[in-house]
C-alpha positions, 0 to 999 in steps of 0.5 A, spaced: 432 590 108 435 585 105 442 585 108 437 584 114 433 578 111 440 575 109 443 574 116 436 571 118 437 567 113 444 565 114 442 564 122 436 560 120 442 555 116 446 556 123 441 553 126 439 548 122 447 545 122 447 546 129 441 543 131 443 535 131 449 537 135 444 540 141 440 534 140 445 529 140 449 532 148 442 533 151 442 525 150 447 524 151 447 527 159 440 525 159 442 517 159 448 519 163 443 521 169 438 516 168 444 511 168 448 514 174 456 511 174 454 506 168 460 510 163 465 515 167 465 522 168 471 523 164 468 518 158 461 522 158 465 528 157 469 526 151 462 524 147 460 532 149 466 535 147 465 531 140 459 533 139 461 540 141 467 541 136 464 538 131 458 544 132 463 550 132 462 556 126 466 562 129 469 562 134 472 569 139 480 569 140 484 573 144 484 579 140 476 579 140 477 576 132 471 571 130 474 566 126 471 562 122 471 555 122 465 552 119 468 550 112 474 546 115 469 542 121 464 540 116 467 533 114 468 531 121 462 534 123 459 529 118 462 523 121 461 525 128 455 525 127 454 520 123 457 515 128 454 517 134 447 519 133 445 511 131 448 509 138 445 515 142 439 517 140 436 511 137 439 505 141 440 510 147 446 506 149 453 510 151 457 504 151 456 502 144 457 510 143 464 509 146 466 504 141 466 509 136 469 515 140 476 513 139 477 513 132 473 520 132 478 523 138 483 522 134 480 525 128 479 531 133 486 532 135 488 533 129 484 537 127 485 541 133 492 542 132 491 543 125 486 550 127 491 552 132 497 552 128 494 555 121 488 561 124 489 566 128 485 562 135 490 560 140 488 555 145 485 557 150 479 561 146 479 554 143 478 550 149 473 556 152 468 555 146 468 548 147 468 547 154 464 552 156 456 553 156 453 560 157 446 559 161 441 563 157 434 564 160 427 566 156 421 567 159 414 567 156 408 572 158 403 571 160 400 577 166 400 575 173 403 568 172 410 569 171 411 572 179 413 564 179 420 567 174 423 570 181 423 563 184 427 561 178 432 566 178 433 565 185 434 557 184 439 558 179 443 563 184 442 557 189 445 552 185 451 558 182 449 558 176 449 565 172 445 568 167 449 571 161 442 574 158 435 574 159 430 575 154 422 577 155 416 577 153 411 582 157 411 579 165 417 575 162 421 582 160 417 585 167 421 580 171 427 580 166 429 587 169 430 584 176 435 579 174 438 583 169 439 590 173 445 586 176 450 580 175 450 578 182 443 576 184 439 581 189 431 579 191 430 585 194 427 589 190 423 584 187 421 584 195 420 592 195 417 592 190 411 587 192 410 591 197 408 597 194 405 594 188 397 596 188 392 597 183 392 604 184 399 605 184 400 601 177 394 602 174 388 608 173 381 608 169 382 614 166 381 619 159 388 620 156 391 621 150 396 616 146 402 616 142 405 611 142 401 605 144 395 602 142 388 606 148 385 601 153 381 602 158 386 601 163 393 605 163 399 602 166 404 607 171 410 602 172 415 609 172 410 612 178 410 605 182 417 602 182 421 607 177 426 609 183 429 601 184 430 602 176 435 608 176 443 609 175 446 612 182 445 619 179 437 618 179 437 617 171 432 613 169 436 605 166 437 603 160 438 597 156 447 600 156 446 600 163 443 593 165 449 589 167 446 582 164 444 583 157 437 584 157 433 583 150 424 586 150 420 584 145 414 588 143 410 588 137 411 594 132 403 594 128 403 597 122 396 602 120 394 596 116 393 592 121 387 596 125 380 594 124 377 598 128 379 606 130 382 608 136 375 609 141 373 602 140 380 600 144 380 604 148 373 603 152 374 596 150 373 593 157 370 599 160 364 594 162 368 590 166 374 595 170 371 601 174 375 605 177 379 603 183 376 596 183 380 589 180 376 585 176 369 581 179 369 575 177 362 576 174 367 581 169 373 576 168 368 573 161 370 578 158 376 577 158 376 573 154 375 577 148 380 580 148 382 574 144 379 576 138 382 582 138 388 578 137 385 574 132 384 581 128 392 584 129 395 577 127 390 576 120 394 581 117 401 578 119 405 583 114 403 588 119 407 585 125 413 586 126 417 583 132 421 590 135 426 587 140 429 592 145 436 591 147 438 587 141 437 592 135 443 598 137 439 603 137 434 601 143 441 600 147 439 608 150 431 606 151 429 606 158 429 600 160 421 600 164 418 604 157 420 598 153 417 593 159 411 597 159 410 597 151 411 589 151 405 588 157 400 593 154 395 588 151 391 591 146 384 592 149 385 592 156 392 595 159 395 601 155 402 603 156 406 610 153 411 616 154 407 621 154 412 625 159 417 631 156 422 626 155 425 628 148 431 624 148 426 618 148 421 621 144 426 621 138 428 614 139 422 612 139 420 617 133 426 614 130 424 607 131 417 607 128 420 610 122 424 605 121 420 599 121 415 602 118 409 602 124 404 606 128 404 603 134 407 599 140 404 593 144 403 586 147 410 583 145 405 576 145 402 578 138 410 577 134 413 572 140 410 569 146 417 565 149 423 569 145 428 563 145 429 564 138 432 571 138 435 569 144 439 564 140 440 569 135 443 574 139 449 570 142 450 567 135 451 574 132 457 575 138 452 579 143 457 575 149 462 573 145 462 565 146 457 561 142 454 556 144 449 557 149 444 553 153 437 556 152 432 555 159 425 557 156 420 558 161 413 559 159 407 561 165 402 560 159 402 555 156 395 551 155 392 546 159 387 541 158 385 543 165 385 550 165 382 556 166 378 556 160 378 564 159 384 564 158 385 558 153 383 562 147 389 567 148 393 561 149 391 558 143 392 564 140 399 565 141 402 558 141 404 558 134 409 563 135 411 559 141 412 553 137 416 556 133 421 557 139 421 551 141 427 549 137 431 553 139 430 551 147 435 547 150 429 545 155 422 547 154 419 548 162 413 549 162 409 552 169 404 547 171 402 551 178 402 559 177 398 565 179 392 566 175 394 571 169 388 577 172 392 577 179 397 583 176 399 586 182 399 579 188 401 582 195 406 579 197 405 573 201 401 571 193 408 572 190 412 568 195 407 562 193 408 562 186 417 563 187 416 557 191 411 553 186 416 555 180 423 552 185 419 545 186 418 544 180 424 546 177 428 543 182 426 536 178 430 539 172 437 543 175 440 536 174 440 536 167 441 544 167 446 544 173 450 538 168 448 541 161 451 549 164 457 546 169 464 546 165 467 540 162 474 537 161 478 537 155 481 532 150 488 531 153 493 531 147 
């Protein structure tokens, strides 16, 4: 494990370095917007480029070589950052930014033939790191509210702008695998599959053993309800290798220590509150709410959690990609996932995964990471989609408001620390103001195409910033 914590280690200093730069073109673009045609275009870019050089560590040539230059970038790194930001982020004027620019564009130059002529990255791959932003997109759980993430799909479509790779915790993974199925984006599924979703088709209240996942009450069926918009043209079941946009799920491998109650107590947890075939009456929903403590159980042995990313750890490359969404939207207590079927190719990866990482269960992604932008991050830093300098979307449909639904305040509560961990590796943190309630899991149709439409309105208000912050910009001439 220590080479692991080593390149966690190193990824946390990345960040850190880079972090200031990310600020510092987030500023840049947002007075370019709020003062439209104060600087030219062409002016606003050389700044972006600036601070964009001086952020590069390695950088992919044509031959797929990383090259590193952190060690040659650092003093003009030092310097660009220590002339632009006064002007930038605290007088908040592009003008006196610019005064600075020339003496540093210069510098830029001279570097850049300087890195063409004595390492091994052409030109071209340069330009590519620097002028190219790849759009990646992490989405929160939060049950039935993250529906609205389809309208956030379908306006970055609208808009041409197209996702490298997607992150997901629980519904965010569930509404992942629409978008990561293929590179071209098609909402029919998503269509077809509210029209067959139904609470008996996704969920039943029966007795079932369990091997995998921690026992609830409710036991989720994705295979049975949408496994055929989830399959390869020979009828195999798709994994993550299979996916066309790179997808990453996060679950939460919970070791032995952490349970402090036996299996039977999870198990008919929320037995009071679901009947067979019933949804939840509003008399039940209160109970709901102490689901919460058994949150508060796991997370007080935090030694014993750990974050299991499918789709970033080469050996998930194989899962099934509904098995890793349905162990990362169980939610101890109340939803039970497993793979109890006679599929022992995905049985012995998951043999092999628990052993590895030292666990005796899967379960709700939430308890470890509610809003994956950090290994979102953290993956196209390790080379995941060969350039590196990605704009990181950060969706959240869970996020607490003063005005809620106190029910659901206290898991809110409960999680968001490990969201705020995340937040530094958001280019733009959104939170979803006005969504489905997180207990409607199955919303028939006309429910689904009210949350796309509340998510596109309110993200309409951002896709200038996006749309600038993504879109290509020009390069220093010379």
């Amino acid at each position: 494990m220590t080479g692991y914590s080593d390149a966690v280690n190193d990824l946390v200093a990345l960040h850190e370095q880079r972090k200031p730069f990310e600020d510092l073109e987030g500023a840049i673009v947002r007075l370019a917007l709020e003062r439209p045609g104060e600087l030219h275009d062409d002016a606003v870019d050389a700044l972006r480029y600036l601070v964009r050089f001086a952020k590069m560590h390695l950088v992919r040539n044509e031959r797929g070589e990383d090259i590193n230059l952190s060690d040659r970038l650092r003093p003009v790194a030092r310097r660009i950052r220590e002339r632009l930001s006064p002007p930038i982020l605290d007088a908040k004027d592009l003008w006196l930014a610019m005064r600075e620019a020339p003496a540093l564009i210069q510098e830029v130059r001279e570097q850049r033939t300087r890195i063409v002529q004595n390492t091994a990255l052409d030109p071209e791959s340069l330009h590519a790191e620097v002028c190219t932003r790849q759009l990646v997109v992490a989405c929160s759980g939060g049950g039935g509210s993250g529906y609205g993430y389809a309208g956030a799909w379908t306006l970055l479509h609208r808009r041409g702008l197209q996702p490298e790779l997607i992150a997901g915790t629980s519904i965010g993974a569930l509404m992942g695998l629409f978008r990561a199925r293929r590179r071209v984006y098609d909402g029919i599924p998503l269509v077809e599959a509210s029209k067959r979703l139904s609470w008996d088709t996704v969920f039943r209240v029966l007795d079932m053993d369990s091997r995998y996942g921690i026992p609830a009450t409710l036991r989720l069926y994705l295979r049975s309800a949408i496994g055929s918009l989830f399959q390869t043209p020979e009828g195999q079941p798709l994994t993550f290798q299979d996916l066309e946009i790179p997808l990453l799920v996060v679950t939460t491998g919970i070791g032995i220590e952490a349970f402090k109650h036996d299996m039977k107590f999870y198990e008919h947890f929320m037995d009071d509150a679901i009947k067979p075939g019933m949804r939840m009456g509003a008399g039940r929903v209160r109970q709901f709410m102490q689901i919460a403590t058994i949150f508060r159980d796991f997370m007080s042995t935090p030694d014993a959690l750990r974050e299991v990313v499918f789709g970033q750890d080469p050996a998930t490359y194989a899962a099934d990609i509904l098995d890793a969404a349905g162990f990362s939207a169980s939610i101890p207590g109340f939803i039970h996932y497993d793979v109890l079927r006679d599929d022992r190719r995905m049985k012995a990866l998951l043999d092999d995964l628990y052993a590895r990482y030292g666990i005796t269960r899967l379960s709700e992604g939430g308890l470890v990471n509610n809003l994956p932008a950090r290994p979102a991050w953290n993956e196209v830093q390790n080379g995941r989609i060969g350039r590196r300098n990605p704009f990181v979307l950060a969706l959240d449909c869970f996020a607490p408001r003063l005005l809620g639904n106190p029910v659901f305040y206290g898991i809110q509560q409960v999680v968001r620390p490990n969201v705020q961990r995340n937040l530094p590796y958001a280019n733009l943190y959104f939170p979803m103001k006005k969504v489905l309630s997180p207990l409607n899991l199955v919303p028939e149709l006309p429910d689904v195409t009210n949350a796309m439409r509340w998510t596109m309105e309110e993200l309409a208000t951002e896709m200038p910033f996006i749309e600038r912050m993504c879109n290509p910009i020009a390069g220093l001439p010379g």
